[in-house]
N, CA, C, O and CB atoms as a CASP TS submission, in Angstrom:
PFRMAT TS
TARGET T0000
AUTHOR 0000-0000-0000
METHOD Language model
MODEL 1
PARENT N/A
ATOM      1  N   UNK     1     139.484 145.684 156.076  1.00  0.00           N
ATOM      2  CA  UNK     1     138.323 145.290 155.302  1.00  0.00           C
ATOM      3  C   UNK     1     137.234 144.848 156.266  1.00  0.00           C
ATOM      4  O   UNK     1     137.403 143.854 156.972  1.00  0.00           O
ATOM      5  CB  UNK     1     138.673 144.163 154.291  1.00  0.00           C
ATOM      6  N   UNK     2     136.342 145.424 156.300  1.00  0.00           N
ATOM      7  CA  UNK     2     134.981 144.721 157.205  1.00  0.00           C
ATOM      8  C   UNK     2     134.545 143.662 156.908  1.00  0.00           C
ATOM      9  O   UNK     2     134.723 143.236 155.767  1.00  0.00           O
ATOM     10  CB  UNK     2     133.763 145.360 157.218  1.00  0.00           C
ATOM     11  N   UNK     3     133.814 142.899 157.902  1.00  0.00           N
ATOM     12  CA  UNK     3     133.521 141.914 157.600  1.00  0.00           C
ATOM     13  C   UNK     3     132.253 141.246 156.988  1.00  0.00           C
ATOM     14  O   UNK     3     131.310 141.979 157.288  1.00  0.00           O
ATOM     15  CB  UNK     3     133.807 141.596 158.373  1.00  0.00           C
ATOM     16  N   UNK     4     132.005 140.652 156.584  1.00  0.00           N
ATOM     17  CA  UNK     4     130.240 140.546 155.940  1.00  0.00           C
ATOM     18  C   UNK     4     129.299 140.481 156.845  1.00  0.00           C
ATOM     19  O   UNK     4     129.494 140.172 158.020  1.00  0.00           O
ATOM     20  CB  UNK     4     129.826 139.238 155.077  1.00  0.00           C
ATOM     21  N   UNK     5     128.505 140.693 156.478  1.00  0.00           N
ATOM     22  CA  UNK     5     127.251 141.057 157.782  1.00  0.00           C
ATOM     23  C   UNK     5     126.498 139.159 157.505  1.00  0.00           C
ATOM     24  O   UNK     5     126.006 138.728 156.462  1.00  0.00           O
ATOM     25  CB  UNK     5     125.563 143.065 157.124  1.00  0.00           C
ATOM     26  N   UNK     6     126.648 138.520 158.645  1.00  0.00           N
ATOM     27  CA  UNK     6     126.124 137.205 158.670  1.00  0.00           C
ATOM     28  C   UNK     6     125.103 136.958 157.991  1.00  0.00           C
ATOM     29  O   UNK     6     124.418 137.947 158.249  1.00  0.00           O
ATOM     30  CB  UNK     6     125.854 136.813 159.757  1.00  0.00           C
ATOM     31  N   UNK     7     124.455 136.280 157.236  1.00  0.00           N
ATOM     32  CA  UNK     7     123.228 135.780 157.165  1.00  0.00           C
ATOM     33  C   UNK     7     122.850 134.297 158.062  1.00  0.00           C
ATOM     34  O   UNK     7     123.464 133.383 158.611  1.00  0.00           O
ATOM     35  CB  UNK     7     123.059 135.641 155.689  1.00  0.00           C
ATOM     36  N   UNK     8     121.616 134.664 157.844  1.00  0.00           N
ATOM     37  CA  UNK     8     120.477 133.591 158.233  1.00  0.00           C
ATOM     38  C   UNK     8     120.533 132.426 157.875  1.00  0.00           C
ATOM     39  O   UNK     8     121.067 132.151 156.800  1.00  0.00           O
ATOM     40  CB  UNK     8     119.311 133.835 157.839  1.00  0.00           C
ATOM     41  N   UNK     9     120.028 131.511 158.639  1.00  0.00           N
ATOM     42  CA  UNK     9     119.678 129.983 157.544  1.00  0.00           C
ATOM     43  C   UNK     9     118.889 130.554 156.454  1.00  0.00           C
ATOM     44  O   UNK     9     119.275 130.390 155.297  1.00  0.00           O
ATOM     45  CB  UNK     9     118.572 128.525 158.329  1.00  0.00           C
ATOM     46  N   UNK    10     117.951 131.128 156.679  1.00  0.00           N
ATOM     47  CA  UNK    10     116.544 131.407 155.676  1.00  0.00           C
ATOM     48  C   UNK    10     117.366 131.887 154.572  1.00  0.00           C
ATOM     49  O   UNK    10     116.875 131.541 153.498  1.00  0.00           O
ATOM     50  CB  UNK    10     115.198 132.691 156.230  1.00  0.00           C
ATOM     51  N   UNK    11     118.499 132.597 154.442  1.00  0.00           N
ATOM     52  CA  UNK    11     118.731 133.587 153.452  1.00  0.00           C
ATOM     53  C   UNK    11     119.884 132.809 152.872  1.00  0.00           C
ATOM     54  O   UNK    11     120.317 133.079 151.752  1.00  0.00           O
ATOM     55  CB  UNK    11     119.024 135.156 153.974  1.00  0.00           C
ATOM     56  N   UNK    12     120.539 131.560 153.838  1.00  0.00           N
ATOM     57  CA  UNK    12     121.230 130.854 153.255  1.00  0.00           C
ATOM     58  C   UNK    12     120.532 129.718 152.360  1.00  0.00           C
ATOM     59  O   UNK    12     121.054 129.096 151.435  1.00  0.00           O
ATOM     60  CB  UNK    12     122.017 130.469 154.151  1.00  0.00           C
ATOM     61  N   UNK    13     119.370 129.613 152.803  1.00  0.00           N
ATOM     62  CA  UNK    13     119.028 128.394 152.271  1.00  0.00           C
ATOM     63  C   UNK    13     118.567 129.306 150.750  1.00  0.00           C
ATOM     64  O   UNK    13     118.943 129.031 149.610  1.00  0.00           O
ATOM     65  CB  UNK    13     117.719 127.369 153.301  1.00  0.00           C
ATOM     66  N   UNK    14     117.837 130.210 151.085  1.00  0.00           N
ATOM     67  CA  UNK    14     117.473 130.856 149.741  1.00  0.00           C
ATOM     68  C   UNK    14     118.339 130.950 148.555  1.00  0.00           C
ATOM     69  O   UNK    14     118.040 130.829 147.367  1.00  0.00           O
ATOM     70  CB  UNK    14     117.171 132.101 149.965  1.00  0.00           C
ATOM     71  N   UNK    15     119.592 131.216 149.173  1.00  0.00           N
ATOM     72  CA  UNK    15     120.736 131.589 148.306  1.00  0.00           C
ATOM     73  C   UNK    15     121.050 130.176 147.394  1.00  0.00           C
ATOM     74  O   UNK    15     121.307 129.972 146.207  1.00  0.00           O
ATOM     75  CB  UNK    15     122.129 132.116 149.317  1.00  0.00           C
ATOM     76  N   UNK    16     120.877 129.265 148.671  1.00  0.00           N
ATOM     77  CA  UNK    16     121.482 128.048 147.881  1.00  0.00           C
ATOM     78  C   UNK    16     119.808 127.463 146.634  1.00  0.00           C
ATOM     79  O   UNK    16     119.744 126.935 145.523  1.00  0.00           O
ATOM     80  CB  UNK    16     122.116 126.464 149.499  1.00  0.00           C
ATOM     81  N   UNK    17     119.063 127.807 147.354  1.00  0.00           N
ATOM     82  CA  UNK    17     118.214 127.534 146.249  1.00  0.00           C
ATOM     83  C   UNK    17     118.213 128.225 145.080  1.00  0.00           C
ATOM     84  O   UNK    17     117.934 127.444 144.171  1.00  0.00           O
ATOM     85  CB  UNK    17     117.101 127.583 146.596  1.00  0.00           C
ATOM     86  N   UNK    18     118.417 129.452 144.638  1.00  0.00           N
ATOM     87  CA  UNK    18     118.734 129.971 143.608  1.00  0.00           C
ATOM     88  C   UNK    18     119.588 129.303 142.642  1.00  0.00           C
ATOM     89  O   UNK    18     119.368 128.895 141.501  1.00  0.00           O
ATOM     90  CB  UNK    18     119.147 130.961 143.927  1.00  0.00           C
ATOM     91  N   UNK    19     120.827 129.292 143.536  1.00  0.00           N
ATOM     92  CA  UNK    19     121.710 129.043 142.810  1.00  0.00           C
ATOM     93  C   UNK    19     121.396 127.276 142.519  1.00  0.00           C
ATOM     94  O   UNK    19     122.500 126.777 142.738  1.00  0.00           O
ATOM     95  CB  UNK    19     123.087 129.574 143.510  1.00  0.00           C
ATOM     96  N   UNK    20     120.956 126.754 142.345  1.00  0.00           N
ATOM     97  CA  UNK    20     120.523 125.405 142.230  1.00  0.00           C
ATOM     98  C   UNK    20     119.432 125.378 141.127  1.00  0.00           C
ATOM     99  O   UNK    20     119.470 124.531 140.235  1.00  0.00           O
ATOM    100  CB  UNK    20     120.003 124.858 143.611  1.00  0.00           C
ATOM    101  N   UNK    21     118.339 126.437 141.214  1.00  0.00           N
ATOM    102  CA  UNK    21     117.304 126.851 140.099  1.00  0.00           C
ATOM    103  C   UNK    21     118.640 127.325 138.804  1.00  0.00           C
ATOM    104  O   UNK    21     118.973 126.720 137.785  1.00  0.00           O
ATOM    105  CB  UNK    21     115.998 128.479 140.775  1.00  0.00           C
ATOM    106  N   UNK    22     119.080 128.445 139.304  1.00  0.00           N
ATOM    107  CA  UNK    22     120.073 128.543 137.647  1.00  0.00           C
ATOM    108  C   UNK    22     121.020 127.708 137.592  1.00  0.00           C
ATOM    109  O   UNK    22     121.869 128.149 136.817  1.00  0.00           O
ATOM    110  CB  UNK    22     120.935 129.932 137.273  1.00  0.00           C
ATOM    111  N   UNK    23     121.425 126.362 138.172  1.00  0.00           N
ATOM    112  CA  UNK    23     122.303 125.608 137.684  1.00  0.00           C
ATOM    113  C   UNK    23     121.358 124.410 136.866  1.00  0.00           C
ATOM    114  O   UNK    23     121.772 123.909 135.820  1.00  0.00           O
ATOM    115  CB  UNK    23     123.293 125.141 138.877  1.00  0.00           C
ATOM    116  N   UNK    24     120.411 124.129 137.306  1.00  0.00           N
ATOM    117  CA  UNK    24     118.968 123.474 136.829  1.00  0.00           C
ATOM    118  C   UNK    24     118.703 123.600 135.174  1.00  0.00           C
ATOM    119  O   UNK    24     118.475 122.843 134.230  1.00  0.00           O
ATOM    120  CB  UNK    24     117.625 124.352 137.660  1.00  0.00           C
ATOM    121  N   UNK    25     118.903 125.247 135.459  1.00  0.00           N
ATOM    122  CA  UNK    25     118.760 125.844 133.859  1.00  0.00           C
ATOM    123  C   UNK    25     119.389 126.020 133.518  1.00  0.00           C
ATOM    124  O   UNK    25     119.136 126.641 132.485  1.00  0.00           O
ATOM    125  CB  UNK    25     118.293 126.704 133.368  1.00  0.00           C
ATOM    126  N   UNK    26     121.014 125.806 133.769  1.00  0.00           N
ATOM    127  CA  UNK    26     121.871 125.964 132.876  1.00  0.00           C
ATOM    128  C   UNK    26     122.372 124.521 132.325  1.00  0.00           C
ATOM    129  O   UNK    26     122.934 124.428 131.234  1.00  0.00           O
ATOM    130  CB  UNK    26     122.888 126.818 133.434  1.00  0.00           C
ATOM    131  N   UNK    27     122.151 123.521 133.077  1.00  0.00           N
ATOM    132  CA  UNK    27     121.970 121.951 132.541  1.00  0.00           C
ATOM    133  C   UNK    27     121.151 121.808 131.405  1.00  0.00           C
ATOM    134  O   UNK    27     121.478 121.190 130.392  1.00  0.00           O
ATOM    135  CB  UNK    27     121.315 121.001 133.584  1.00  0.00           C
ATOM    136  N   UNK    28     119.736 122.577 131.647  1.00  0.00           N
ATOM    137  CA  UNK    28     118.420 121.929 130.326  1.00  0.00           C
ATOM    138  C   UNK    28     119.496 122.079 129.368  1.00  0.00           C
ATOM    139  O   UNK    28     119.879 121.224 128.569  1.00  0.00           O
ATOM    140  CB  UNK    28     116.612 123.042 129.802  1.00  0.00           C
ATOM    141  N   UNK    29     120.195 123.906 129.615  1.00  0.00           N
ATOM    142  CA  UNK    29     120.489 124.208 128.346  1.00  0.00           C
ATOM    143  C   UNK    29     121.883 123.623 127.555  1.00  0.00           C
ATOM    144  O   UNK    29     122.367 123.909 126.460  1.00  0.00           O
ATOM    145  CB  UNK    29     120.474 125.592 128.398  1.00  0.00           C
ATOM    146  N   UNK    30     122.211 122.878 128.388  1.00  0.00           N
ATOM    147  CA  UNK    30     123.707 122.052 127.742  1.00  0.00           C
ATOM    148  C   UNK    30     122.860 121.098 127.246  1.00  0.00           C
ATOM    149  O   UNK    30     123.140 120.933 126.059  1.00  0.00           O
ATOM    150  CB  UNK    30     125.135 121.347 128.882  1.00  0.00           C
ATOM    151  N   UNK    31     121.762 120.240 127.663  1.00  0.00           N
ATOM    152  CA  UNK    31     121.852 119.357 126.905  1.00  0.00           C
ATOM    153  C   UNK    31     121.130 119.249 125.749  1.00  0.00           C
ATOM    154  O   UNK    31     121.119 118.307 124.956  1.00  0.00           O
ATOM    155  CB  UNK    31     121.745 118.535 127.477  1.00  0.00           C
ATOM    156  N   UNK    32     120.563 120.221 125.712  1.00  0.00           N
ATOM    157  CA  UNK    32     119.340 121.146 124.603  1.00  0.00           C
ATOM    158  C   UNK    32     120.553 121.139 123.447  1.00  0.00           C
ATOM    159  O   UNK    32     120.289 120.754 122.308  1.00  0.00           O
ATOM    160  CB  UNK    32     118.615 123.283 125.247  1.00  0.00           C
ATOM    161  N   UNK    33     121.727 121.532 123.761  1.00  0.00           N
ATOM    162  CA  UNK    33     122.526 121.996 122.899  1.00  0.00           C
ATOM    163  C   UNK    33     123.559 120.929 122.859  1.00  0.00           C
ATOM    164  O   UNK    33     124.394 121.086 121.969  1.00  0.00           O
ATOM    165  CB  UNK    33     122.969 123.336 123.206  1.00  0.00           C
ATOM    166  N   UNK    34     123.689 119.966 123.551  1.00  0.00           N
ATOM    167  CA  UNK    34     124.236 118.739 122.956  1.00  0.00           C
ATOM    168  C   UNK    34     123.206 117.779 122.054  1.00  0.00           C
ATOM    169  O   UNK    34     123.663 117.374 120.985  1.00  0.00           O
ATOM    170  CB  UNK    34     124.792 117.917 124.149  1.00  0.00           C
ATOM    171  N   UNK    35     122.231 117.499 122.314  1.00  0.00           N
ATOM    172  CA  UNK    35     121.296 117.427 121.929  1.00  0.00           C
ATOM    173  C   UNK    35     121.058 117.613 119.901  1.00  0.00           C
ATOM    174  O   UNK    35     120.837 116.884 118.933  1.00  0.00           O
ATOM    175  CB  UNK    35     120.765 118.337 122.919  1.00  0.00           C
ATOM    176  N   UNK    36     121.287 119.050 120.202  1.00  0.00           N
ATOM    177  CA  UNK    36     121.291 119.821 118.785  1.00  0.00           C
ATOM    178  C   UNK    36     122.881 119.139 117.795  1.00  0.00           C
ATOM    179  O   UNK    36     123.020 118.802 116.619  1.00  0.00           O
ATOM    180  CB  UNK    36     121.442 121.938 119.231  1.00  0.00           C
ATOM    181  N   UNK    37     123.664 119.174 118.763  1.00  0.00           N
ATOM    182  CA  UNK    37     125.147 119.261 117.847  1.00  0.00           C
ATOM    183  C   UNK    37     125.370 117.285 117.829  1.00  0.00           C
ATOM    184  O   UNK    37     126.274 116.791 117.156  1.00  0.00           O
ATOM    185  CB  UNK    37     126.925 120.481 119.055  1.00  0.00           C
ATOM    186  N   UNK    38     124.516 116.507 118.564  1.00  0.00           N
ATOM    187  CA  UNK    38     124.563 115.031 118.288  1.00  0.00           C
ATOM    188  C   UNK    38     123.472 115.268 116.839  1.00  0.00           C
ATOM    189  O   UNK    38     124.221 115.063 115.884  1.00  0.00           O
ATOM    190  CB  UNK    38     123.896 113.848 119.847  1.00  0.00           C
ATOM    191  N   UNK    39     122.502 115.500 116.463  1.00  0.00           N
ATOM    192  CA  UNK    39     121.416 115.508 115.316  1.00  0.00           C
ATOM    193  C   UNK    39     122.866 115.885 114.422  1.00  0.00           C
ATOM    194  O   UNK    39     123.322 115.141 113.554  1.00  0.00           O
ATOM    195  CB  UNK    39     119.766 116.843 115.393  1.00  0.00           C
ATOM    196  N   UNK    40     123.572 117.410 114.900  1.00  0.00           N
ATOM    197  CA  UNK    40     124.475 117.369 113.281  1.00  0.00           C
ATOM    198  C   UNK    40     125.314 116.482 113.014  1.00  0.00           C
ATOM    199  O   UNK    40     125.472 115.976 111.903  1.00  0.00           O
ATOM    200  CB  UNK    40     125.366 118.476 112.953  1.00  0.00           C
ATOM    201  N   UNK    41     125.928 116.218 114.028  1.00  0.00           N
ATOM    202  CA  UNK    41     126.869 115.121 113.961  1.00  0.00           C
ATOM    203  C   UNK    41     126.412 114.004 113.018  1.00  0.00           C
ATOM    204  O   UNK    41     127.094 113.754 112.025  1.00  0.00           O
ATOM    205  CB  UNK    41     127.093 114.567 115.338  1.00  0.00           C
ATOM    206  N   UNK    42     125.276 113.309 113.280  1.00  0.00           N
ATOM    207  CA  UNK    42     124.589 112.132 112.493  1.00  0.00           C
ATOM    208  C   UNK    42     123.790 112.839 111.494  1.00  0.00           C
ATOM    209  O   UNK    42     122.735 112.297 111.165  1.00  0.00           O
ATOM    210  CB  UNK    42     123.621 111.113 113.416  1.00  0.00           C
ATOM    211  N   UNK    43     124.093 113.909 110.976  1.00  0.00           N
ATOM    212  CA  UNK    43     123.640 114.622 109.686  1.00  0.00           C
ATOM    213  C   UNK    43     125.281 114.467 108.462  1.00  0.00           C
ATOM    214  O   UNK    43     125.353 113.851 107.398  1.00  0.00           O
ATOM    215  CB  UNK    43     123.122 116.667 110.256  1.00  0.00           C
ATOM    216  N   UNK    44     126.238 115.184 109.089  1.00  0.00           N
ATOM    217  CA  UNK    44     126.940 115.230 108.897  1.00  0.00           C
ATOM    218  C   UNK    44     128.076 113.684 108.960  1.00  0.00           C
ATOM    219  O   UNK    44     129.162 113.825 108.397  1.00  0.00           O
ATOM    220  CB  UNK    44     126.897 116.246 109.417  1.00  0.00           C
ATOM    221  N   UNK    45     127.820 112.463 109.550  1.00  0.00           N
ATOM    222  CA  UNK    45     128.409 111.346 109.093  1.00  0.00           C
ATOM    223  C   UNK    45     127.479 110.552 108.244  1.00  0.00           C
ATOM    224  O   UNK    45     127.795 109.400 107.947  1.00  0.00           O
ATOM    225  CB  UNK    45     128.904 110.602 110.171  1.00  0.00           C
ATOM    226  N   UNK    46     126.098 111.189 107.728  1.00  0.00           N
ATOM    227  CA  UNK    46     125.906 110.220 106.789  1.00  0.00           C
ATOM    228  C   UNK    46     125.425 110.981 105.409  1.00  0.00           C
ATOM    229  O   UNK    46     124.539 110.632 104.629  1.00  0.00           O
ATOM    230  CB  UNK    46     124.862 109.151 107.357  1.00  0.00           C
ATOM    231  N   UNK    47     126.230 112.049 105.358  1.00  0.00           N
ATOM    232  CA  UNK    47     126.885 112.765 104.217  1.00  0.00           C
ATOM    233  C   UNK    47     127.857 112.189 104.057  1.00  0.00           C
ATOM    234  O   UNK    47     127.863 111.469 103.059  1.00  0.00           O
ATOM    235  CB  UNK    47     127.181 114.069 104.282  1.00  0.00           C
ATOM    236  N   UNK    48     129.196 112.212 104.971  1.00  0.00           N
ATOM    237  CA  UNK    48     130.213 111.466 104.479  1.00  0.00           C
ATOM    238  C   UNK    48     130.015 110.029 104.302  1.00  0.00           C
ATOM    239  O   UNK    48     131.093 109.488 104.052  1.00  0.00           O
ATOM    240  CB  UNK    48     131.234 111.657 105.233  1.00  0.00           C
ATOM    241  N   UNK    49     129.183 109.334 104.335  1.00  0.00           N
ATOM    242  CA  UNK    49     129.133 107.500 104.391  1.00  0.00           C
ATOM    243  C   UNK    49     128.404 107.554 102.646  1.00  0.00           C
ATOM    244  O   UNK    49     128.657 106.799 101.707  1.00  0.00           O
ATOM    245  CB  UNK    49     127.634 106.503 106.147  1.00  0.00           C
ATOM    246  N   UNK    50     127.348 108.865 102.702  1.00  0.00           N
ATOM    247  CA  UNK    50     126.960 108.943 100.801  1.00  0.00           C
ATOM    248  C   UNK    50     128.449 109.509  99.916  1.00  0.00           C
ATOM    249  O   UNK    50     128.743 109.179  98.767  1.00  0.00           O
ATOM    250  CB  UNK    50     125.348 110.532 100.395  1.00  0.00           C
ATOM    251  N   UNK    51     128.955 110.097 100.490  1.00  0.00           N
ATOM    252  CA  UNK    51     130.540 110.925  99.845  1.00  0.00           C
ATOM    253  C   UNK    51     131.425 109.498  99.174  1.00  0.00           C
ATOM    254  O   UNK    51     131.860 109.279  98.044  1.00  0.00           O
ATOM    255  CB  UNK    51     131.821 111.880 101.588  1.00  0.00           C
ATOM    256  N   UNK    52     131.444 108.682 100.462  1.00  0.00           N
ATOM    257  CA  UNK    52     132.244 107.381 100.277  1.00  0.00           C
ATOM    258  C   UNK    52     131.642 106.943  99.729  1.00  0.00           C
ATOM    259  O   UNK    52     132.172 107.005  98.619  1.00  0.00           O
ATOM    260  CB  UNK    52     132.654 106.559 101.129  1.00  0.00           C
ATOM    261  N   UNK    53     130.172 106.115  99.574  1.00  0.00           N
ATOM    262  CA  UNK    53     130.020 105.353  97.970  1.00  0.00           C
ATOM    263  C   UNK    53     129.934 105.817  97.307  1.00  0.00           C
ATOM    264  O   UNK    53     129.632 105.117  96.340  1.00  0.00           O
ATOM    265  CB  UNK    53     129.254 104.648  97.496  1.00  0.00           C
ATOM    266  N   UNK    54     130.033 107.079  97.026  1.00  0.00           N
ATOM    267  CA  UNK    54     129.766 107.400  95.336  1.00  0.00           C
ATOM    268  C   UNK    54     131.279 106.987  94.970  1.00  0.00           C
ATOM    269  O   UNK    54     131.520 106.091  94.161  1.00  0.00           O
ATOM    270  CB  UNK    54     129.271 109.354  94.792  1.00  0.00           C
ATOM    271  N   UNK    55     132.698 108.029  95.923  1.00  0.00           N
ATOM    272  CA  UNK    55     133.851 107.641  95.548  1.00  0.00           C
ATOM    273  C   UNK    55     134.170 106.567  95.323  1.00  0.00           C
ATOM    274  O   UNK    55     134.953 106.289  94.415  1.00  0.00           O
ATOM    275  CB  UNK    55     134.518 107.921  96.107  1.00  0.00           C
ATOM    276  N   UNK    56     133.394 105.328  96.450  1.00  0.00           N
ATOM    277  CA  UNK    56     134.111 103.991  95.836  1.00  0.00           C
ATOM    278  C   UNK    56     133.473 103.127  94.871  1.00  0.00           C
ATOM    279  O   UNK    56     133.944 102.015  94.632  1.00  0.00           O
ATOM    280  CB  UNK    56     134.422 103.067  96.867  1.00  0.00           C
ATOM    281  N   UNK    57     132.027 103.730  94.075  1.00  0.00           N
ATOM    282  CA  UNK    57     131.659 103.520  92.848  1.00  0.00           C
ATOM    283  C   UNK    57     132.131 104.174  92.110  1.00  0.00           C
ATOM    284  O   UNK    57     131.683 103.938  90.988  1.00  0.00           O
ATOM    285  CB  UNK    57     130.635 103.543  92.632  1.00  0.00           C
ATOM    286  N   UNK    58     132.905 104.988  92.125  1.00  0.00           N
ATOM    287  CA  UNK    58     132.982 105.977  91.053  1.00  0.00           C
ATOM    288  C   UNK    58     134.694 105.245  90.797  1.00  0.00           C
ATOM    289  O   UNK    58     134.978 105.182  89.601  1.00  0.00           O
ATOM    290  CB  UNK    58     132.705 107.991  91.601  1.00  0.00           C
ATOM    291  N   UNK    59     135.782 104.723  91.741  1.00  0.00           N
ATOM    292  CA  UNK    59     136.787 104.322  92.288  1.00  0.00           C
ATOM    293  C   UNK    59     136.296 102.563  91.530  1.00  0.00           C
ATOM    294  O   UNK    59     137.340 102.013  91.181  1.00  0.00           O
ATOM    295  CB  UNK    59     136.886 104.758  94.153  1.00  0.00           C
ATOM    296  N   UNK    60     135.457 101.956  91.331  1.00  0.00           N
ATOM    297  CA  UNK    60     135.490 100.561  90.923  1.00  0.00           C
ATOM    298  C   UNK    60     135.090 100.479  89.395  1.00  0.00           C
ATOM    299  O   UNK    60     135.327  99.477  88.720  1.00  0.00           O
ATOM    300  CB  UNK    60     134.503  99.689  91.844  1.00  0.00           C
ATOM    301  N   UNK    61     134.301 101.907  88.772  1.00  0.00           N
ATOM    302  CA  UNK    61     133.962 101.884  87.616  1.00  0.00           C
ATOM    303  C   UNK    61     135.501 102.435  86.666  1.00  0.00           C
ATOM    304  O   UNK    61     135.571 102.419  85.437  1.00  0.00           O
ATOM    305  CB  UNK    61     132.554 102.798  87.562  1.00  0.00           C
ATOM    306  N   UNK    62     135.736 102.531  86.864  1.00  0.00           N
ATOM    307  CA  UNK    62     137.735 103.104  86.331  1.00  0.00           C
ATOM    308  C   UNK    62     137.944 101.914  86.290  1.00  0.00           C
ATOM    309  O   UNK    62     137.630 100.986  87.036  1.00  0.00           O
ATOM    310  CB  UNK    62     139.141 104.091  87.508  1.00  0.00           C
ATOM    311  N   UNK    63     138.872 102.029  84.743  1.00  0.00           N
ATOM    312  CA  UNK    63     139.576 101.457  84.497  1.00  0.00           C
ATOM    313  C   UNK    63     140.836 101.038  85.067  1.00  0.00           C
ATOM    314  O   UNK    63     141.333 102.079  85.496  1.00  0.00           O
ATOM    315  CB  UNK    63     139.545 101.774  83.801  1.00  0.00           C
ATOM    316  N   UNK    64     141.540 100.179  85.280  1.00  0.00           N
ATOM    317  CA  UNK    64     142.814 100.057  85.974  1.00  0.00           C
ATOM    318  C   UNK    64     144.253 100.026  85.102  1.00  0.00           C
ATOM    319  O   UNK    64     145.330  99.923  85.690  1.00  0.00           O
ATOM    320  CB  UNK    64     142.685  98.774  86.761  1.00  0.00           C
TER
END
């Protein structure tokens, strides 16, 4: 198997800058999208917190 043809600082440093620009942008986009799924989350527990009082009005108006 041959061996890789060396690079440069210049082409190393480039490389590493790239890859630092798309890790950059692949962060916004996690937290863009944690972000999104914390809003449902607190959409979705205060559906269930209205679910629970109705049940436990609905649970105190019954007869026993």
């Amino acid at each position: 198997m041959p061996d890789k043809p060396q690079r440069t600082t210049d082409e190393r440093i480039d490389a590493l800058t790239m890859n630092l620009e798309l890790m950059s942008h692949d962060i916004a986009e996690l937290k863009r999208v944690v972000e999104i799924d914390a809003e449902n989350i607190r959409a979705l527990a205060n559906i269930a917190g209205a679910h629970q009082s109705r049940i436990e009005a609905l649970e105190s108006d019954r007869p026993s």
